[in-house]
N, C-alpha and C positions, 0 to 999 in steps of 0.2 A: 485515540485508537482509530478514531476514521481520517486523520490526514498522515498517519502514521504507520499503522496496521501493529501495531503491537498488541503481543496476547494479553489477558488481564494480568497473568500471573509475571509478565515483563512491567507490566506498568506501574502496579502495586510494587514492585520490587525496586523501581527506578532512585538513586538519591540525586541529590544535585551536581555532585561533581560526575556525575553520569552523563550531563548536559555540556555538550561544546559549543555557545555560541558563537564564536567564532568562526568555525568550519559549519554550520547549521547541520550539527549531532546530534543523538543520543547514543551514548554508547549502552547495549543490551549486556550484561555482563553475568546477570542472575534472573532466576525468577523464584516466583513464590507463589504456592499453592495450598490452597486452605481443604483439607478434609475431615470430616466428621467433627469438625471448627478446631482442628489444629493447624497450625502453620507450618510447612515445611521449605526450607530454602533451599535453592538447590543453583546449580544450571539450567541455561534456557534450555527448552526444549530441542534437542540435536545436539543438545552439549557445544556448541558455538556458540562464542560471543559476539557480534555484528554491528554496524556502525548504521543506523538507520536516519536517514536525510528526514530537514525537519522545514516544510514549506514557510513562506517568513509569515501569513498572516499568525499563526498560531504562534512561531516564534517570537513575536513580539510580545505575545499574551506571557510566554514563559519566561521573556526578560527581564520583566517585571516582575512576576510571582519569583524569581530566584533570587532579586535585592536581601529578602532579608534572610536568607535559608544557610545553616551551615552546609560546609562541602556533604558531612555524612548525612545530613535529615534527607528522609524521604522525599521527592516530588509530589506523590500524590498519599494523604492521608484521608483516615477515618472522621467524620464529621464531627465528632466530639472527644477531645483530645489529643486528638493524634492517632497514631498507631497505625497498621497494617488497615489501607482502604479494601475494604470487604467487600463482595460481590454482591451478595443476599441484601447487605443493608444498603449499603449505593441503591438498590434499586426500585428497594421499598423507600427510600429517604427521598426519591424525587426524580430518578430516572425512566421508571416505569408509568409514571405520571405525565412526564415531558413527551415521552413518546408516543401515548395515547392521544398527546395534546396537539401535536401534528398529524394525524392520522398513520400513525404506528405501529398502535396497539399489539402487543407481542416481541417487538422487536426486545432482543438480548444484545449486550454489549460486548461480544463476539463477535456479532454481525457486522459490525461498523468495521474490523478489520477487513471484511469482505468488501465494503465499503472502500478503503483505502487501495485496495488493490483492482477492484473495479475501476475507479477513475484513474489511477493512474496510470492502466492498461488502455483506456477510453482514448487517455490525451497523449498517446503514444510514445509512452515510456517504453525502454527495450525489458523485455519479458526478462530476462538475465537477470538485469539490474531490481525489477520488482522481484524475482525471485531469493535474492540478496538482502532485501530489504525485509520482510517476511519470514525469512530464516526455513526455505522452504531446502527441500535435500534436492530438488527438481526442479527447471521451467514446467514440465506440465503437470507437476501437483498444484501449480499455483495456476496454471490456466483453470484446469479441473476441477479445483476448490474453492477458488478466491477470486475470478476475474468471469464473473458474470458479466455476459453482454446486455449493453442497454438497448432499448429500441431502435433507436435513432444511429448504431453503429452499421447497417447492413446499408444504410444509406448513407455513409461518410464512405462506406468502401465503393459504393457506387458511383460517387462523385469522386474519388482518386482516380478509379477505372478512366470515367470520363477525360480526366484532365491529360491521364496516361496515353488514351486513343489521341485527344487532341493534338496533342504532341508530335504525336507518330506523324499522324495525319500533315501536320504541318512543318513534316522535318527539322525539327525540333529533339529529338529522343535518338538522334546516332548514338548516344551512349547506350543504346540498347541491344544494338546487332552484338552479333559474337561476333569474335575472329576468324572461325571457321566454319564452315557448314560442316554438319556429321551427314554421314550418309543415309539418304531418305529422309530425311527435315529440310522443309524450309527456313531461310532465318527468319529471322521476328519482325523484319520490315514486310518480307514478302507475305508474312500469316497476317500482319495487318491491314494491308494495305489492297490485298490483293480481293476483295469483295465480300 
């Protein structure tokens, strides 16, 4: 979920031929939602199916969990027998404890899709493509919901700025003028350069 952004109810649903090593996929094709502890299967959320990119450290993790999996067995199962991986029990089994154990405490595994979409907005993925990824109906439901800023971004856009001026400054950045001046504007040489 946090290098992927998938919902629980996509995860829980995922089987193995769901997985394209190959093209580094998962294809989202269903989910599955448990209430009042019944299971219902359905379509993902939006009713779209979506190809979600799968960064290689984790995919290697899944290369190997998939050796010995048929195509229909689940990816992720329940910790004793198998079955349908459970939210409630996941969390009591060891996840709410992992994350108290890093300073967490609280943290849901919902969250970690925020996660996934946070850093991958951070390391300058096109907001399109995260929004595609996420299975969102919008770019800015996904800025809005999912792509919390971190501290340290209002100073990475500080330092573009910078490099931006540098540029200019050192005639470097003609890709920047327009072709024509509109009337009452100066171009973008004269606004920077000019003091």
């Amino acid at each position: 979920m946090a290098y992927c952004g998938l919902r629980w109810g996509e995860l829980a649903a995922l089987e193995a031929s769901h997985a394209d090593l190959a093209r580094r996929r998962l294809e989202v094709v269903e989910s599955v939602v448990e209430v009042n502890g019944v299971l219902t299967w359905g379509a993902p959320k939006g009713y779209e199916r979506r190809s979600v990119p799968v960064p290689a450290i984790p995919l290697e993790e899944l290369r190997s969990y998939l050796e010995n999996r048929e195509s229909d067995e689940l990816l992720s199962t329940g910790l004793r027998g198998g079955g349908v991986l459970r939210d409630p029990i996941f969390r009591r089994a060891g996840f709410d404890r992992a994350a108290a154990a890093v300073g967490l405490e609280g943290l849901v595994p919902h969250e970690l899709r925020h996660t996934a979409a946070s850093r991958a907005v951070a390391s300058g993925a096109d907001v399109k493509a995260v929004q595609r990824m996420l299975g969102h109906a919008s770019a800015a439901l996904t800025l809005d919901t999912d792509a919390d800023f971190f501290d340290d971004d209002l100073d990475a856009v500080a330092e573009r700025l910078d490099d931006a001026a540098r540029h200019v400054r050192d005639g470097l950045a003609d890709h920047l003028l327009t072709e024509r001046e509109r009337p009452g504007r100066r171009t973008v040489r004269a606004v920077l350069t000019s003091g």
